[in-house]
C-alpha positions as CSV (number, residue, x, y, z in Angstrom):
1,X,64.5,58.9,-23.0
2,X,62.2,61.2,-20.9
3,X,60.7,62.6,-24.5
4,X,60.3,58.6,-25.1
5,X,58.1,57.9,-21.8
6,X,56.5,61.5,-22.5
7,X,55.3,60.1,-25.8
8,X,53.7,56.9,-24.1
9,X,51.9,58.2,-21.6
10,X,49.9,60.7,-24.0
11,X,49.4,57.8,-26.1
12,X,48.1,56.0,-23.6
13,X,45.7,58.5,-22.2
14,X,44.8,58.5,-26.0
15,X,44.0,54.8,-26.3
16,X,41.8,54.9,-22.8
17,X,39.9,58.4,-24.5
18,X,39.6,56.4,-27.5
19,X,38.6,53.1,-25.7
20,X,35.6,55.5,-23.1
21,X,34.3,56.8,-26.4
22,X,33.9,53.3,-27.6
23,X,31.8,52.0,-24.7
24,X,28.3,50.7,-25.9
25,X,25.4,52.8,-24.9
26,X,22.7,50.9,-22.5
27,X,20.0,53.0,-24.2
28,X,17.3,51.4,-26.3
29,X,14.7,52.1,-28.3
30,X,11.6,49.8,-28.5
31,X,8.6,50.0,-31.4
32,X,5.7,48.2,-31.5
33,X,3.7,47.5,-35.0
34,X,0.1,48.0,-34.0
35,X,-1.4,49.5,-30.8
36,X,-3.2,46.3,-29.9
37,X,-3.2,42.7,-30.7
38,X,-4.7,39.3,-30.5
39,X,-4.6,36.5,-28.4
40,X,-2.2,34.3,-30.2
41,X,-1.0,36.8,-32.3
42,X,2.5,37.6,-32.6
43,X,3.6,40.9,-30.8
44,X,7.2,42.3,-33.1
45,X,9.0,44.9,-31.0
46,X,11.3,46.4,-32.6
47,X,14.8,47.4,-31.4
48,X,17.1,50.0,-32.0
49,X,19.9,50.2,-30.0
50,X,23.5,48.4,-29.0
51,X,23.5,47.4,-25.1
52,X,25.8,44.3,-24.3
53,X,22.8,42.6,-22.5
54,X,19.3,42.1,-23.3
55,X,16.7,40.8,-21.0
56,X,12.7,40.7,-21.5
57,X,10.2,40.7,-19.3
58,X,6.7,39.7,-21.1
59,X,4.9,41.3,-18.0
60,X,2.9,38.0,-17.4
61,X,2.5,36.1,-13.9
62,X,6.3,35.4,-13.7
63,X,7.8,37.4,-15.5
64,X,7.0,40.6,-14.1
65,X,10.0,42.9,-13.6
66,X,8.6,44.5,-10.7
67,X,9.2,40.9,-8.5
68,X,12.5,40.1,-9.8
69,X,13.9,40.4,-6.6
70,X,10.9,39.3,-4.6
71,X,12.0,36.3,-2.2
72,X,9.3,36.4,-0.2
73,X,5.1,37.0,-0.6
74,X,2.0,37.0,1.9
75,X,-0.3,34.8,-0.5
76,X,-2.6,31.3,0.6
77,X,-1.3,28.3,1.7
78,X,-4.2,25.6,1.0
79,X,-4.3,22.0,2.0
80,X,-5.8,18.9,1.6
81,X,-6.5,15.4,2.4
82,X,-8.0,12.1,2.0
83,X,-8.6,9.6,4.7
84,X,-10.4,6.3,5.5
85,X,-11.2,4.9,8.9
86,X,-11.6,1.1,9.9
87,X,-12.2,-1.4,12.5
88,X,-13.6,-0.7,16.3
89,X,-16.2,1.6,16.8
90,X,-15.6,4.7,14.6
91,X,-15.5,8.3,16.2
92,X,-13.8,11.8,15.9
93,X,-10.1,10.4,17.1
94,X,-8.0,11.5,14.7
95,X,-7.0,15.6,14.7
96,X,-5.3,18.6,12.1
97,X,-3.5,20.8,13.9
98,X,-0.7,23.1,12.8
99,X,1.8,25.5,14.6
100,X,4.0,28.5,14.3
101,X,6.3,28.0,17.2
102,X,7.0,24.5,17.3
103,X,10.7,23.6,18.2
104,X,11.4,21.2,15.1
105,X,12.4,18.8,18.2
106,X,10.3,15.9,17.8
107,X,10.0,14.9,21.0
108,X,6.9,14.5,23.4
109,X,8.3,17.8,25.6
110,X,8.7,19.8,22.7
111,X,5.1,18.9,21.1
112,X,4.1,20.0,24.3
113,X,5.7,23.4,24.5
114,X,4.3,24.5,21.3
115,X,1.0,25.9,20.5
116,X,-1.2,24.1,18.3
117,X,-4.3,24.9,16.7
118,X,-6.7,22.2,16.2
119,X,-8.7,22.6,13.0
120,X,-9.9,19.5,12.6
121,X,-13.7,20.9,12.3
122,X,-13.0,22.5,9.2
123,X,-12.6,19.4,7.3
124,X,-14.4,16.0,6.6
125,X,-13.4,12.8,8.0
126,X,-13.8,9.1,6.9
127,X,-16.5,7.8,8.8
128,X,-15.7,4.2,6.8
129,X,-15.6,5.0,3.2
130,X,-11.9,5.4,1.8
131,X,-10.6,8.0,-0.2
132,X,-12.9,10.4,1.4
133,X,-11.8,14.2,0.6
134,X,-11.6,16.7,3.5
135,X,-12.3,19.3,1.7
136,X,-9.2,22.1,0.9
137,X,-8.6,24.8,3.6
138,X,-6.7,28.2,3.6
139,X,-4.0,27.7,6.6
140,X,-3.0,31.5,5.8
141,X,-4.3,32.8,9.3
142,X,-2.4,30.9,11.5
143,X,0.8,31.8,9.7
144,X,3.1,33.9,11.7
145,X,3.7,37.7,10.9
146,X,7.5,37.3,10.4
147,X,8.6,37.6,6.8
148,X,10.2,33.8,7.2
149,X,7.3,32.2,9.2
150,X,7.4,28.5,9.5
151,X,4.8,26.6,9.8
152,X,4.2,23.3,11.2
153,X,1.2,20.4,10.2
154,X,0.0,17.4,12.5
155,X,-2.4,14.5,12.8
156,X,-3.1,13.4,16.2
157,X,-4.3,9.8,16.9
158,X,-5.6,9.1,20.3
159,X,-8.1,5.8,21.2
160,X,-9.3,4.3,24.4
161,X,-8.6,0.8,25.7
162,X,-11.1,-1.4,24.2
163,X,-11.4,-4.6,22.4
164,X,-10.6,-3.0,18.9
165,X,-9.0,0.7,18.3
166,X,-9.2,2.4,14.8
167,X,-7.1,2.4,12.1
168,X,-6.9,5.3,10.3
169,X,-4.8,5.7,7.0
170,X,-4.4,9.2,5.5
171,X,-4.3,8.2,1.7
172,X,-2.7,11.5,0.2
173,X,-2.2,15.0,1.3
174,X,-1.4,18.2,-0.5
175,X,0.1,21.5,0.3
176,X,0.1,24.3,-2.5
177,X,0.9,28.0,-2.4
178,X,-1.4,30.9,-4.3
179,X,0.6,34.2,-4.8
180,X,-1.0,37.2,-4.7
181,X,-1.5,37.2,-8.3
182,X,-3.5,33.7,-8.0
183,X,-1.0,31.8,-9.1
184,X,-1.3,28.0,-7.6
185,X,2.2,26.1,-6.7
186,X,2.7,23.0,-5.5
187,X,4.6,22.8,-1.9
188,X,4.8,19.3,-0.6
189,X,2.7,16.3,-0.9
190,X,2.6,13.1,0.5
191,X,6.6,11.8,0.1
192,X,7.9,15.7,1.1
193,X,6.0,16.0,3.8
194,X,9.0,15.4,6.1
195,X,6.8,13.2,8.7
196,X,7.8,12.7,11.5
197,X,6.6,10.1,14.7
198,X,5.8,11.6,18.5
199,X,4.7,8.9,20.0
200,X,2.8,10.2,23.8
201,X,1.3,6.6,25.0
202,X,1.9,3.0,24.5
203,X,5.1,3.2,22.3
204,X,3.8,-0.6,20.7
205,X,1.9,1.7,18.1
206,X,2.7,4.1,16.5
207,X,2.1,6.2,12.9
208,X,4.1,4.2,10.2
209,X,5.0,6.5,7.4
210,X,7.4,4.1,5.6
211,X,5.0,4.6,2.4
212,X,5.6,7.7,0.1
213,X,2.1,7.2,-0.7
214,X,0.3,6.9,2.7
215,X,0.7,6.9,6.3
216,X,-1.2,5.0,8.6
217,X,-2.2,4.2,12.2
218,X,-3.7,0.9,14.1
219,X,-4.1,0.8,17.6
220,X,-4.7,-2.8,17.0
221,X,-6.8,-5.1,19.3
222,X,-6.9,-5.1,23.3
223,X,-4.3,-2.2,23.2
224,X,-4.5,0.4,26.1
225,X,-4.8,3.6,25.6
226,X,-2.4,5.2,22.6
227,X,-2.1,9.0,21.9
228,X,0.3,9.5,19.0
229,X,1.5,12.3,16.8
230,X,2.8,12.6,13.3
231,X,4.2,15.6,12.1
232,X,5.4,17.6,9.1
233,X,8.9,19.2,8.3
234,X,8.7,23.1,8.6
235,X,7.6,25.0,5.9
236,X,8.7,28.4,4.9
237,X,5.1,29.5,2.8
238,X,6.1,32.7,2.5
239,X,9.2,31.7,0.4
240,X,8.5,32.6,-3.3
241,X,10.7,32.3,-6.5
242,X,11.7,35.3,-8.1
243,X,10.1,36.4,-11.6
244,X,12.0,35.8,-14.7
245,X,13.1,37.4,-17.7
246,X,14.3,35.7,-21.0
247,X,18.0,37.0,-22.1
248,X,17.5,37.8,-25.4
249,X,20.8,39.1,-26.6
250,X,24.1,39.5,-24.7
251,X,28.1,40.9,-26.2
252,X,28.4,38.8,-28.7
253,X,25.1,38.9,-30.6
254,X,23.2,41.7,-32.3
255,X,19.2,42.1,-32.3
256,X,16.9,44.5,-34.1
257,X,13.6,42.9,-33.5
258,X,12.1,40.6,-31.3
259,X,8.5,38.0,-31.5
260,X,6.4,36.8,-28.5
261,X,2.9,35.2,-28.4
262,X,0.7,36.3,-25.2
263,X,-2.1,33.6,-24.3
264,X,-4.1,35.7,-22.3
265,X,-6.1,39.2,-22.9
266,X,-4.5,41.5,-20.8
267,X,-2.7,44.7,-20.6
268,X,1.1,43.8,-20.1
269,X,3.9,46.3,-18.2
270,X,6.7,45.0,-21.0
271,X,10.1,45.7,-19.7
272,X,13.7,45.4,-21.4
273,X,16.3,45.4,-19.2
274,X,19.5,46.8,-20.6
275,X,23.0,46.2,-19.4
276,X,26.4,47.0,-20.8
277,X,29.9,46.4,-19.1
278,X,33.2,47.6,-19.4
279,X,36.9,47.9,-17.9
280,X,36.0,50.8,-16.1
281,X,32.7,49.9,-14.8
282,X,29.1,49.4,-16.4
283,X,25.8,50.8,-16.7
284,X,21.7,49.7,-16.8
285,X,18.8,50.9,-17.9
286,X,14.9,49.9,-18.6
287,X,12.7,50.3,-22.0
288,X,8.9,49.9,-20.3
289,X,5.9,49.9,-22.9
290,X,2.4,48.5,-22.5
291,X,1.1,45.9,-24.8
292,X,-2.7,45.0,-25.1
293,X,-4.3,41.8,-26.1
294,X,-7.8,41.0,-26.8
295,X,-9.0,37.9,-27.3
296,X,-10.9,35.2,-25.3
297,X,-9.7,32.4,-23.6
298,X,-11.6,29.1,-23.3
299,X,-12.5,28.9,-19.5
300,X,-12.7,25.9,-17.4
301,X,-16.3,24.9,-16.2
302,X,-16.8,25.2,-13.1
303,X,-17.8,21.5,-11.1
304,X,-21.9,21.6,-11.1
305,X,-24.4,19.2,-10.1
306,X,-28.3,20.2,-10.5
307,X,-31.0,17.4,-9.8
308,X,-34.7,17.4,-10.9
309,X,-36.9,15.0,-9.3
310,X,-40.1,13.6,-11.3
311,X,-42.2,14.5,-8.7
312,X,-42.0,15.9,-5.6
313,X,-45.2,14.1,-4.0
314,X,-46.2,10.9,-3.7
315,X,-47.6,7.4,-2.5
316,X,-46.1,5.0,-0.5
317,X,-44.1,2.6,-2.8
318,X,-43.8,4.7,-5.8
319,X,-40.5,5.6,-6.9
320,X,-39.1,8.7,-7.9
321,X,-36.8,9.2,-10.3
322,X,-34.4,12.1,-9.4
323,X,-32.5,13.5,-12.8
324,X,-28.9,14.3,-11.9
325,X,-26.7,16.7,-14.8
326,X,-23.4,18.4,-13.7
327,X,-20.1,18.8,-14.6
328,X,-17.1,17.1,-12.9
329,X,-18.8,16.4,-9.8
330,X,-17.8,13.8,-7.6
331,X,-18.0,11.8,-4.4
332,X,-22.2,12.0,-4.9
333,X,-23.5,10.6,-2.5
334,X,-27.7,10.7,-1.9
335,X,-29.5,11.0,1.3
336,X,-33.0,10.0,1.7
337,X,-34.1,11.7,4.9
338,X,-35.4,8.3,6.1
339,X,-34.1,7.0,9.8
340,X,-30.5,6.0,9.4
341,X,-30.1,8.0,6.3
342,X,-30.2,11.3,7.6
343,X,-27.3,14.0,5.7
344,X,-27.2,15.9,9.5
345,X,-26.7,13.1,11.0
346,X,-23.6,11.5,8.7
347,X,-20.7,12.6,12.1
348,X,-23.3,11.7,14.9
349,X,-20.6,9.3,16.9
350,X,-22.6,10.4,19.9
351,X,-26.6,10.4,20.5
352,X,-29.2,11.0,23.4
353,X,-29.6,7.6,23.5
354,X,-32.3,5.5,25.5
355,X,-30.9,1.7,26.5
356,X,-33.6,-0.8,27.4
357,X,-32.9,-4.3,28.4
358,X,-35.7,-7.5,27.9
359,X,-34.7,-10.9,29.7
360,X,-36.5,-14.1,30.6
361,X,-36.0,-16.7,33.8
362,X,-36.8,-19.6,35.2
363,X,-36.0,-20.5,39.1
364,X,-36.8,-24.2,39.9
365,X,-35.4,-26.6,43.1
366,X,-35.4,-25.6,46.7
367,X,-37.7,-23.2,48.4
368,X,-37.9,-20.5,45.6
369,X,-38.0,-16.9,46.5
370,X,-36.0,-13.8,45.2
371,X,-32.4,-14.4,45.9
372,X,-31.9,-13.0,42.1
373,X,-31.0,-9.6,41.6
374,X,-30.2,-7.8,38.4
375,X,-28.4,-4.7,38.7
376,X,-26.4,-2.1,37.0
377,X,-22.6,0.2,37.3
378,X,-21.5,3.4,35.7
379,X,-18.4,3.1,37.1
380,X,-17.3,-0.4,37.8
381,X,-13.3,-0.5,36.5
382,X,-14.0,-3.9,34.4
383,X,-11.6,-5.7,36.4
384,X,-13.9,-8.9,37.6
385,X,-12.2,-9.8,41.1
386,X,-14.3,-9.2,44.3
387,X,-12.5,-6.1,45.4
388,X,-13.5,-4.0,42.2
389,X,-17.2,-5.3,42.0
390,X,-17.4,-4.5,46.0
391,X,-15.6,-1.2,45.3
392,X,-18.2,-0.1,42.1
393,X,-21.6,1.6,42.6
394,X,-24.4,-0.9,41.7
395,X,-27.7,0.2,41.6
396,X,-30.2,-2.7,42.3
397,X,-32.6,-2.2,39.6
398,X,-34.9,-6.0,40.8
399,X,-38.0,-4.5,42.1
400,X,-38.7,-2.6,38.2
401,X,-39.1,-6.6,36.5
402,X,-40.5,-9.8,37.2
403,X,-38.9,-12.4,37.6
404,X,-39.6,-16.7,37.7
405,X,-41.4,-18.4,40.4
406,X,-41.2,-21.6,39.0
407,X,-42.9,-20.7,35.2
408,X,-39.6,-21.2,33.0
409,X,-39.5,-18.3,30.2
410,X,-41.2,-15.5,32.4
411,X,-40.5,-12.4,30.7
412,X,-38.7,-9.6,32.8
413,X,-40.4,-6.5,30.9
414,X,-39.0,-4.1,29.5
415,X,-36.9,-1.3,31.6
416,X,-34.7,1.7,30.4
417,X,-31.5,2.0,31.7
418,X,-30.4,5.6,30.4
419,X,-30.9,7.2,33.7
420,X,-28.6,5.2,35.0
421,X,-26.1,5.8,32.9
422,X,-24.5,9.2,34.0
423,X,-23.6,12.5,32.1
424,X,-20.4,12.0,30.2
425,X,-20.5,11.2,26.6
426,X,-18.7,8.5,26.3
427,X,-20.9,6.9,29.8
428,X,-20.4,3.2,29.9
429,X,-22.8,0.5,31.7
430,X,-22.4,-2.8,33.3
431,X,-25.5,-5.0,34.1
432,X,-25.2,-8.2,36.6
433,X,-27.2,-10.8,37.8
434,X,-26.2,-11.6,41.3
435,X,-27.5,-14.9,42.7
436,X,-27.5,-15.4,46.8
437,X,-28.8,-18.3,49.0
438,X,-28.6,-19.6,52.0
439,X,-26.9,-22.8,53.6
440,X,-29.8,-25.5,53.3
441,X,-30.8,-29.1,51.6
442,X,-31.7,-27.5,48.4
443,X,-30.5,-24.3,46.9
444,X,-32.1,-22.7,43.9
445,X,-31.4,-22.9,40.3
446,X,-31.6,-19.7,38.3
447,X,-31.7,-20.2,34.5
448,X,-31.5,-16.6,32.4
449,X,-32.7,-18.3,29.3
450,X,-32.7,-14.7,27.0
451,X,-31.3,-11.4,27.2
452,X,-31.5,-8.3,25.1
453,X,-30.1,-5.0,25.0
454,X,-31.5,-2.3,22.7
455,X,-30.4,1.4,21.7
456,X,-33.3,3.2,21.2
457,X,-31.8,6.7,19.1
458,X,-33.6,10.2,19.9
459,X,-35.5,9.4,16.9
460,X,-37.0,6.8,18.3
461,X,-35.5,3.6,15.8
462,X,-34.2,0.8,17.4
463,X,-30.9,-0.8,17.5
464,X,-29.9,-3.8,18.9
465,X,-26.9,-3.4,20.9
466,X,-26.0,-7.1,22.6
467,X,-28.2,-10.5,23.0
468,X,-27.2,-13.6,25.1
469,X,-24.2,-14.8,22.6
470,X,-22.5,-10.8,22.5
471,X,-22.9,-9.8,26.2
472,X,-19.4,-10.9,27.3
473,X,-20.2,-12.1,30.2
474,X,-18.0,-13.0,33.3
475,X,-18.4,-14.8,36.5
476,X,-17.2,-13.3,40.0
477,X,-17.5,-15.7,43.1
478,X,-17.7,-14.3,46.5
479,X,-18.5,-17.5,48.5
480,X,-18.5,-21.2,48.4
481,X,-16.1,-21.6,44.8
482,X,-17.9,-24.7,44.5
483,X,-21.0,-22.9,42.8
484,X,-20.3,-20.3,40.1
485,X,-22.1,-19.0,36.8
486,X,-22.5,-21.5,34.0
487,X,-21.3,-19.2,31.2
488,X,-20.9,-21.9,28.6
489,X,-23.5,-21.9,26.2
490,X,-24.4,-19.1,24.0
491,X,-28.1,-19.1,24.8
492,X,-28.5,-18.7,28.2
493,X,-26.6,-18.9,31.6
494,X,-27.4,-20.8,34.9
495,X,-26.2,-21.2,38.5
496,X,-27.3,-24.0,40.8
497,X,-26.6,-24.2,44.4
498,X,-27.1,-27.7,44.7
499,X,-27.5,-29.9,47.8
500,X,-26.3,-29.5,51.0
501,X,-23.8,-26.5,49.8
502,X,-22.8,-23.1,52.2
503,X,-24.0,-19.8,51.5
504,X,-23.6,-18.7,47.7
505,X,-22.9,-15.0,47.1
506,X,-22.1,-15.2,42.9
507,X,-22.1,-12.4,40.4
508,X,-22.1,-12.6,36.6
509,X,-21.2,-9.5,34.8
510,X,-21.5,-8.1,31.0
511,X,-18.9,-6.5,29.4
512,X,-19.6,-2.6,29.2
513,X,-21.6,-0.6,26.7
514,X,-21.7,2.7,25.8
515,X,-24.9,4.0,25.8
516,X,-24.6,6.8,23.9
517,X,-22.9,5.8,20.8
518,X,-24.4,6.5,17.5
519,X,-23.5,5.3,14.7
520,X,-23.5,7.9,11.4
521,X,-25.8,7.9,9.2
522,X,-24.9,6.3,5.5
523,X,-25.9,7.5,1.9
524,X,-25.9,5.6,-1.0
525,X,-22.5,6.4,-3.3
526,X,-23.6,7.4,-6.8
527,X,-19.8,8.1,-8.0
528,X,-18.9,10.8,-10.5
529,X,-22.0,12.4,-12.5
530,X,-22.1,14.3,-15.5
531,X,-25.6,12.8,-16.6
532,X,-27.6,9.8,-14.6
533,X,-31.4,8.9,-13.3
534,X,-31.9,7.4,-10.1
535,X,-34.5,6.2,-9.0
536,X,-35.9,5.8,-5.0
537,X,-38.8,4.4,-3.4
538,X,-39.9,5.4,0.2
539,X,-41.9,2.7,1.9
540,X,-43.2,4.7,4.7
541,X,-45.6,7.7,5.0
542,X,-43.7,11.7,5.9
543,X,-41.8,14.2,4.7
544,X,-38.1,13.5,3.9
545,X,-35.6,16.2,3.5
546,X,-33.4,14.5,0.7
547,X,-29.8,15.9,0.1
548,X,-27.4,14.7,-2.5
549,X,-24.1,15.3,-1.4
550,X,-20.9,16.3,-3.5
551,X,-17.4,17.1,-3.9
552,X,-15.8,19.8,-6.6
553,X,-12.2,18.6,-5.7
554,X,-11.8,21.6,-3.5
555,X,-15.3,22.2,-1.4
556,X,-18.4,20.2,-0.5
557,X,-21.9,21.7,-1.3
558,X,-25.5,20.3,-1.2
559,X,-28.5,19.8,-3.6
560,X,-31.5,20.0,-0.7
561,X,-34.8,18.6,-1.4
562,X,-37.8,18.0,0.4
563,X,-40.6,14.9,-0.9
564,X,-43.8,14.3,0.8
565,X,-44.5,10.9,1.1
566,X,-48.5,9.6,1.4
567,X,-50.1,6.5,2.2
């Protein structure tokens, strides 16, 4: 028996000696045909060798060995947008920020705590026309340095009471990573964008991002003031896929040679990765070789627009015709230097405005003298009860126009009001007419029987800004309600004191108006160009700095031009 367990144990060692010995080898042997190749060609490597597991890596953006195991990579992170503004009076209310250290609570105390970084001045805006591009921008630098840095994306909405707030739609948006190796992938876009609503003021609005297309914002009409936030899931941009290899052979196949077609020119790091594995353990190795392709590869033109004008001098009334060839360029839009048409001027929401104001009277009945004033707030609240007007600054502006003595239509003159008007940007003025007499048989009737209000822009071009029918005017009666402001008709207003009535004190008050609005200046759209003529005629004498506007789907650049225009 003991011989009998003697013999089985050395034939077992045997077996296991035997079974070692068998064990494929992971080494292998790669030849290649030719030294250098074609694009297109077919590259044979050929194999000699018997590892379990084959696995190729062509050396190409992807499948590079070297970032198999590469989960994470510092490259771009680029975004973009398109938007279109509507309704109210149109201004720079909506924001891009992003953030590093935001919570991912969306609540207004959280928004709060976290640092943002507002970069809205690095893109375009609507200023009315839809679908218009921002413009794409590297959000790279304000990435944190940790390995597995989030990173946040907002829009803020905010808008002033007023008769009509903006609506703002943001039509699409798109995140996409660049590796270091300039490969461009896709990270969110409009329906993974993980949106989310802060709302900071008036909870009745509020961003609706029910849409997988859009998302979208009205403060509606006579809303007070809203601030509201919308904002992104986190993103982990330095989170990168792993290269690939292609498993060419595993243990139950054989393979002695091996095709693949490169596209590119390029000198590749190939690498086969070799595996074998048995009962007792296993083993790996790598075959590297360099392959090089020549070739050329058809390369994508570049987005180009050139324009040639006919002439670059000329009369008054003849047109020019501007030649316009490019490739893929879009969103063209042409300035022609001319008032209200100025490129520089396209975001001026705010100007150095001058305000001047034209009216005429007519005072009849009673003994007439000035008991008419006209005068003007910067800071009356625009609540029209007697404690407000009594509690605003009014400047009594009477003594700078003229005023009836009987003649109906006696023109006022003209007067500026932009000293009047205060510092602040976004200054707003009230004028009144305030109308006092005295107990007596006869009081006076006042007739305003025109009004204007005109912005006159730094460039000296007039606007107007309100007439008789637009001024919004409301009454406010201090004495006797028996008499007030006739506010009726849309041509003019009146008071009369009548006969045998108590003191009057009565005030009628416009609406307020910002003084130094402007209102950007428009081109004319001339869509897509590859190859067009258009023609322009100037109809007044100068020199016009003409600009023709364009998108390449990533960046906006200019064609500048200057025409002299002669009588």
């Amino acid at each position: 028996m003991k011989n009998i367990i003697r013999y089985c144990g050395l034939l077992l060692v045997g077996l296991v000696s035997c079974m070692e010995d068998e064990a494929p080898s992971v080494e292998l042997n790669v030849a290649l045909d030719k030294q250098v190749y074609q694009v297109g060609e077919p590259v044979t490597f050929k194999l000699n060798g018997t590892p379990d597991n084959i696995v190729f890596y062509s050396g190409e953006v992807g499948h590079n060995y070297a970032y198999k195991e590469r989960y994470h990579a510092d490259g771009d992170l680029l975004v973009k947008f398109n938007s279109w503004v509507r309704y109210g009076d149109i201004y720079h209310n909506l924001k891009f920020l992003v953030s590093s250290d935001f919570s991912g609570i969306y609540d207004k105390e959280n928004v709060e705590a976290a640092t943002w970084i507002d970069l809205s001045d690095k893109f375009r805006f609507s200023v009315g026309d839809d679908q218009t591009p921002s413009g794409e921008v590297n959000l790279k630098e304000y990435v944190g340095a940790e390995e597995d840095a989030k990173l946040f994306v907002a829009f803020r909405y905010e808008d002033e009471q007023k008769a009509r707030q903006n609506n703002w739609i943001i039509r699409s948006i798109t995140l996409d990573c660049v590796s270091a190796e300039g490969v461009r992938s896709n990270l969110a876009t409009m329906p993974t964008m993980g949106w989310k609503v802060v709302d900071f003021e008036n909870p009745a609005v509020t961003w609706n991002v029910a849409s997988t297309s859009q998302i979208l914002i009205d403060g509606g009409a006579n809303q007070p003031k809203n601030v509201d936030w919308v904002i992104s899931q986190a993103f982990d941009v330095r989170k990168t896929t792993p290269d690939t290899g292609v498993a060419l052979k595993n243990i139950s196949t054989t393979m002695d040679e091996y095709k693949y077609v490169y596209t590119k020119p390029g000198i590749y790091e190939v690498v086969f990765e070799t595996t074998s594995d048995w009962y007792n353990g296993n083993d790996h190795a790598l075959t590297k070789l360099t392959v090089e392709v020549q070739g050329k590869v058809e390369e994508e033109i570049p987005a180009s627009l050139s324009v040639l004008p006919d002439k670059v001098e000329c009369k008054v009334g003849e047109p020019i015709t501007f030649s316009l060839t490019g490739n893929n360029a879009s969103n063209v839009v042409f300035y022609s230097g001319e008032s209200g048409h100025n490129f520089d001027f396209r975001e001026r929401f705010y100007a150095d405005n001058d305000i001047v104001v034209n009216f005429s009277t007519w005072v009849r009945y009673g003994e007439i003298y000035q008991n008419l004033q006209f005068l003007v707030s910067n800071d009356f609240n625009g609540i029209y009860n007697e404690e407000c007007v009594e509690a605003a600054n009014w400047v009594d502006l009477s003594e700078k126009f003229i005023f009836s003595s009987g003649e109906d239509c006696t023109p006022s003159g003209e007067v500026s009001l932009k000293e009047y008007a205060g510092d602040d940007p976004n200054a707003q003025l009230y004028v009144a007419f305030r109308y006092r007499d005295t107990e007596k048989n006869r009081q006076n009737n006042w007739i305003i029987r025109a009004i204007t209000l005109e912005l006159i822009s730094p460039e000296g071009v007039r606007n107007g800004l309100a007439a008789m029918s637009t001024m919004g005017w409301k009454a406010v009666d201090f004495k006797n309600p028996a008499v007030t402001w006739n506010l009726a008709s849309s041509s003019q207003i009146l008071i009369d004191g009548g006969a045998n009535q108590p003191e009057n004190d009565d005030w009628a008050i416009s609406k307020a108006f910002n003084l130094r609005k402007g209102t950007p200046d428009k081109g004319v759209s001339l869509n897509s160009v590859t190859s067009k003529d258009y023609t322009y005629t100037y109809n007044t004498p100068g020199v016009y700095k003409v600009v023709f506007d364009w998108y390449d789907g990533s960046n906006y650049s200019q064609v500048k031009l200057n025409i002299e225009v002669k009588e």
